[in-house]
N, C-alpha and C positions, 0 to 999 in steps of 0.2 A: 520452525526455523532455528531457535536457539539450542534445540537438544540435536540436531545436524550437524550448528557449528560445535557445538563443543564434543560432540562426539568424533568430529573429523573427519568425518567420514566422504571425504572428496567429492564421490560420485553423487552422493546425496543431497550436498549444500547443491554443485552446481545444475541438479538437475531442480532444486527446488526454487531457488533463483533465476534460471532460464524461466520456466511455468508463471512465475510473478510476474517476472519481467515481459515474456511475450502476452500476458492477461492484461496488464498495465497497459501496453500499448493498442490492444486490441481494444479494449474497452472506452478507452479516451478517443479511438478515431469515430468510436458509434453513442455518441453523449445524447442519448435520446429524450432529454431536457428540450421545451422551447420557454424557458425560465432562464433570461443568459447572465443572473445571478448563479443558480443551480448549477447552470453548464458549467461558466468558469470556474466554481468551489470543486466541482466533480475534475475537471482538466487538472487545477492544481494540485489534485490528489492525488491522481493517477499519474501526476508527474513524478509526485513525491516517492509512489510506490515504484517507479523503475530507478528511485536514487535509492532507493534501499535496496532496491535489488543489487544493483551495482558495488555498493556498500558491503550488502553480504560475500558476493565474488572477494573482496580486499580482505574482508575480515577474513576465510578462510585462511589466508596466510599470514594477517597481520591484526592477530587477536583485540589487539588494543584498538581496532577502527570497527568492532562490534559497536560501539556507542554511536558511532554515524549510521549503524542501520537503524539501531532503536530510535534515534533522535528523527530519521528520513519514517521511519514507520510510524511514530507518535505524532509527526503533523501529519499527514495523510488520515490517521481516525482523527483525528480534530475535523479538517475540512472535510470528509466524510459526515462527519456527525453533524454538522454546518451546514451541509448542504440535504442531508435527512431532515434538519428540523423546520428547515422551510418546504419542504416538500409536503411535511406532515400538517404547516398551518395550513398550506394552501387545498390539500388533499382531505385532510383529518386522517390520513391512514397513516399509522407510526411505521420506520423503519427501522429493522431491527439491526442491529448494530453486527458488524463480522466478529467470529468471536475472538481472544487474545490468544495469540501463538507460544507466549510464555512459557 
């Protein structure tokens, strides 16, 4: 995402941000958790992830609101990883984390 925005490349950010953002929403209507710890960590992720999607749309034209997508993308891997690591007490099988966009 970050080498789109700064490369500017219009058609790129928004089609990579639309793909987040309709993933985000698809994903949070099928939370196939019956752990409604898990659920809601996984929801408030997936919420996170369509404000950074949103966030990327702004930043394309207002560079200085890149920090709202990192800061909407940095809590979404928290509660991501929050809700992997109970899954992994409960399961013992580890999840592996998405890897960073940087």
């Amino acid at each position: 995402m970050d080498v789109a925005l700064i490369s500017k490349q219009t058609n790129a950010v928004q089609t990579t941000c639309s793909v987040m953002n309709n993933d985000a929403v698809a994903a949070n209507s099928n939370l196939p958790s019956p752990n409604s710890t898990v659920s809601l960590l996984l929801s408030n992720a997936y919420s996170q992830v369509g404000l950074a999607a949103n966030a990327c749309f702004v930043a394309l034209s207002r560079p200085s609101k890149l920090a709202s997508y990192r800061n909407r993308e940095h809590q979404a891997r928290s509660l991501f990883a929050e809700a992997g690591a109970i899954i992994q007490s409960v399961t013992g099988q580890k999840i592996a984390p998405a890897p960073t966009q940087h």
